[in-house]
N, C-alpha and C positions, 0 to 999 in steps of 0.2 A: 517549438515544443511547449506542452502545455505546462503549466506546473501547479504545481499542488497548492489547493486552500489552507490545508491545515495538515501538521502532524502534530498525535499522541502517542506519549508513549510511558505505557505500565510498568514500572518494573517490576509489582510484586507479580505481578501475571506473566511476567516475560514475553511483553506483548506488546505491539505498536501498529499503527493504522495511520497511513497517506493518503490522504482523500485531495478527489482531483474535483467532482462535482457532487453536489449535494442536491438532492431530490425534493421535487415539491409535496407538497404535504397531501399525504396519502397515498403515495407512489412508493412501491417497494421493491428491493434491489431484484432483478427480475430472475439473476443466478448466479451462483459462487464457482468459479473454476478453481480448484486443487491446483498447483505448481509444487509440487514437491509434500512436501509431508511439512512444512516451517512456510507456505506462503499461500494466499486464498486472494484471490482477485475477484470485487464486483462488481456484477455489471447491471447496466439499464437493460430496455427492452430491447434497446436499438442498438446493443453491445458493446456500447462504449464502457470505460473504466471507470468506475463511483470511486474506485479503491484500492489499495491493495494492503491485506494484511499481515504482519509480520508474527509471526508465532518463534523468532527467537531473534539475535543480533550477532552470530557469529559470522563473521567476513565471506564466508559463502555465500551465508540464506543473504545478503546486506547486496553482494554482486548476480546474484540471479534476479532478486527484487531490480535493480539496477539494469537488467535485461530487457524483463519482461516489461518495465515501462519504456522502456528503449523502441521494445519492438511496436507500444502502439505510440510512440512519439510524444512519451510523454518524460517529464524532466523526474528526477527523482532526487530527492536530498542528499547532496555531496558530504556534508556532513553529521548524515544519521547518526555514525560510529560516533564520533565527539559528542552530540548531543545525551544519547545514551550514558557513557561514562561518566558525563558532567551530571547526570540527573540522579 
C-alpha cells in the first residue's frame, strides 16, 4: 500500500487533506471526484490519487476516507481521529 507524504489538518476550517503524491511544477490536479458531500479525491491525468480531502472528521466521513483509499491501495492514517483531537 502506498502511503501518504503528508497530512494537514484545519481546524478552524474543519478541514484536512492526505496527500499521496505531489505534482511537478506546473502540472495541475487533472480532476476532483465528490465521495459524499465531507470527501473530494484528486486526481492526475493518469487517475491516480494526488489526495483526498476531508471536509469534516466524524467516524463516518474518517471510515469512508478509509475505503476509498482502501479501494485504490492506498494506506490511510490509522490515527487521524487522535491527531485531530490532539490538535
Amino acid at each position: 500500500m502506498t502511503m501518504p507524504t503528508e497530512v494537514k489538518i484545519d481546524l478552524e476550517a474543519h478541514a484536512g487533506y492526505v496527500r499521496y503524491r505531489t505534482l511537478p511544477f506546473g502540472q495541475h490536479v487533472a480532476r476532483t471526484i465528490r465521495v459524499g458531500a465531507n470527501i473530494a479525491v484528486d486526481l492526475d491525468a493518469s487517475e491516480a490519487v494526488l489526495g483526498i480531502e476531508l471536509l469534516a472528521f466524524d467516524a463516518d466521513v474518517l471510515e469512508a476516507a478509509r475505503q476509498v483509499a482502501a479501494s485504490r491501495g492506498l494506506a490511510f492514517p490509522r490515527d487521524l481521529a487522535g491527531a485531530v483531537a490532539a490538535a
